[in-house]
N, C-alpha and C positions, 0 to 999 in steps of 0.2 A: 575456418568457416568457409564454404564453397558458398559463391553466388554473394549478393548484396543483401545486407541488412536494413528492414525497413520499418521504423517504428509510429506508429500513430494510431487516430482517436480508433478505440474499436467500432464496429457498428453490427445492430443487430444481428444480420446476416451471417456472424463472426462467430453465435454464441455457440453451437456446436462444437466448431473448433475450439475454441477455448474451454468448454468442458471437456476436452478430450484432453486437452495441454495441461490442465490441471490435474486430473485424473493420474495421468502418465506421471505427471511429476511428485506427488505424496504417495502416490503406490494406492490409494485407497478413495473414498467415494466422498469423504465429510467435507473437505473445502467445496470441492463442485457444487455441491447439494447448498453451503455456506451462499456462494457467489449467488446461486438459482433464487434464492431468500434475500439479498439485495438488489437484487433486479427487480424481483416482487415489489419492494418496499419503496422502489425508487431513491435508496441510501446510496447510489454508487455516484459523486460527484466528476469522478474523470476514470476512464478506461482505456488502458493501452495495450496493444497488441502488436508483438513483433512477428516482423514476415518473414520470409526468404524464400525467393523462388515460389511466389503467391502464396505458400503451405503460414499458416499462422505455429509458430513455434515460442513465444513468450508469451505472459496476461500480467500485468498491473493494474491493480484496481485502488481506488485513492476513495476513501467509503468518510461520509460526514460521522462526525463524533461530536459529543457534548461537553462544554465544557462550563464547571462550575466554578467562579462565575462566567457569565455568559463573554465572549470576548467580539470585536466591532468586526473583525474581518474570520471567516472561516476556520474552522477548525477539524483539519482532516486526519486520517487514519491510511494508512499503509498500507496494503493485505486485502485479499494475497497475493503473495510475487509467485509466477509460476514459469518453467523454463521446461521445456520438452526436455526428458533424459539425456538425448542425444546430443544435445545442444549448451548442457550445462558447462559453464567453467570456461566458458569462449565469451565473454563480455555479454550475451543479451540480456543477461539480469539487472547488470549494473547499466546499460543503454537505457532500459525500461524507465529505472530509477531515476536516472541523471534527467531525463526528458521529461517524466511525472512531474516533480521536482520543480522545472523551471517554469512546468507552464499551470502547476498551482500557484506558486509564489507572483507568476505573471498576473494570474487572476486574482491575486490578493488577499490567499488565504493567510492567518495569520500566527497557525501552528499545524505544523505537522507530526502526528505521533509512529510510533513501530513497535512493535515487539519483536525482537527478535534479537541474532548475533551482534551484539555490540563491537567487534571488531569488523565485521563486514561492513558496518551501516555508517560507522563511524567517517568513512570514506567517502562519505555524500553528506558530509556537517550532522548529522546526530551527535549525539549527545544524552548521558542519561537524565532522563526528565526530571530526575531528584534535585540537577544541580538547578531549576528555577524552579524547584521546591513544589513541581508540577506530579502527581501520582496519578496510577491506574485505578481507577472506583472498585474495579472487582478485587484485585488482588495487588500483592505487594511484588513484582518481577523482578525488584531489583535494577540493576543496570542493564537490565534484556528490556524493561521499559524506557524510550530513548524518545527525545524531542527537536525538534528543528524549530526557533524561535523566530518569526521573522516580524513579531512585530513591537521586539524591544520591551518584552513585559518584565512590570518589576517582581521580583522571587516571592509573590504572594503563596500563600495555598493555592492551590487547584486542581480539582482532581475533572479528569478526562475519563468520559462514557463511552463505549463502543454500543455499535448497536443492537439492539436484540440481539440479530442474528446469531451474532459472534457466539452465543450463551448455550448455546442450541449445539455446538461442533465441540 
C-alpha cells in the first residue's frame, strides 16, 4: 500500500466517493442504492471511510438494528464493508472494522451483528449468533449470521431486525 492510511468519521461531503467505493467493489449498483436508503432513513449510527492520499478508498457503515427483546445499550449491524478493487486484500477492510468496532463498543453499544464470512469476521471477536441463542428475524444464515456480545447477555431467544432497507437489495 503506497502513501498512509487514514481512517475516520465519514462526512457528508464523502458520500459521492463512497458511492463510487461501493459501486467499484460488488461490481453492481444494489448496496450503493442500499447505503442512499439509510442515509434517507437516518439508520446509519457510525460511518467510516478510509483514505489515502486524500482519494476515499474503504466505507463501513455500522446501521441500528432491532432487537427482540429490546436490549439497555445499542444494537448495531455491520454493512456494508466496502474496499475499492484495487485496494482489496492490503488490510483496509479489516482497519475499517477493527476502528468501527472500538468506537461502537466505546459508545456503548451492546451487540453487534454481521452477515457474512465467518472465518474473515471471526478475527475481530464474532462469533455465530446461535451460540447466545441470538437469530436473524428474516432468515436462518446459519453461521454466516455472527454476534459480538459486549454486554454479557444471558443465551435468551432473540432475534435481530435489520432495517427496512436491507429487504429492498
Amino acid at each position: 500500500m503506497n502513501g498512509s492510511l487514514t481512517i475516520r468519521e465519514a462526512e457528508e461531503t464523502d458520500r459521492d466517493a463512497v458511492l463510487g467505493v461501493i459501486e467499484a467493489a460488488f461490481g453492481q449498483r444494489d448496496e450503493a442504492t442500499l447505503v442512499e436508503r439509510l442515509w434517507a432513513d437516518g439508520a446509519v449510527s457510525l460511518e467510516l471511510v478510509a483514505e489515502q492520499d486524500g482519494v476515499v478508498i474503504g466505507h463501513c457503515a455500522f446501521t441500528l438494528v432491532t432487537s427482540e427483546p429490546p436490549l439497555k445499550g445499542a444494537a448495531l449491524g455491520l454493512a456494508p464493508l466496502s474496499v475499492a478493487p484495487t485496494h482489496q486484500n492490503s488490510g483496509v477492510g479489516a482497519a475499517l472494522v477493527e476502528t468501527g468496532l472500538d468506537i461502537c463498543k466505546t459508545r456503548g453499544a451492546s451487540l453487534m451483528v454481521v452477515l457474512g464470512e465467518p472465518d474473515y469476521y471471526r478475527r475481530f471477536g464474532f462469533e455465530p449468533a446461535s451460540k447466545k441463542n441470538i437469530s436473524w428475524a428474516a432468515m436462518d444464515a446459519g453461521d454466516a449470521f455472527q454476534a459480538i456480545d459486549w454486554a454479557g447477555l444471558a443465551p435468551s431467544p432473540r432475534k435481530i431486525h435489520y432495517h427496512a432497507a436491507f429487504s429492498s437489495v
